[in-house]
Steps between C-alpha positions, in 0.01 A plus 500: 500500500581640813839689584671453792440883625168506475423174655514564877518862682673475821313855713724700679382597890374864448292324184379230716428787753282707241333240367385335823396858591262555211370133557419559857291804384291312206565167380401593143673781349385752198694540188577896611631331842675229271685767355548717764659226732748389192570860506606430910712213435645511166247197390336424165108511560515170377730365798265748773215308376671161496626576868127529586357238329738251696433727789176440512569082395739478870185641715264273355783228507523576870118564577475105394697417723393665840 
């Protein structure tokens, strides 16, 4: 059963902003950059790797439809 906290994040900008950064560098991230960038934004590793997961889901997403 879900709670209602941990259902949906909403990222605040200088997240967003970190988070993009790291992306644009490599798309797929190691577990010592995991934890370093939830270090940077006050993430769990868990969400970091979540963020890039559905990071990497919009570019294909929007590869398909070029």
């Amino acid at each position: 059963i879900r709670t209602t906290e941990s259902y949906r994040i909403v990222y605040k900008a200088y997240q967003k902003e970190i988070l993009e950064r790291e992306y644009s560098v490599k798309e797929f991230i190691s577990p010592d950059d995991q934890n370093r960038i939830a270090k940077e934004t006050g993430l769990d590793t868990k969400q970091v790797k979540i963020w890039f997961q559905n990071r990497r889901a919009k570019t294909r997403k929007e590869k398909g439809k070029i």
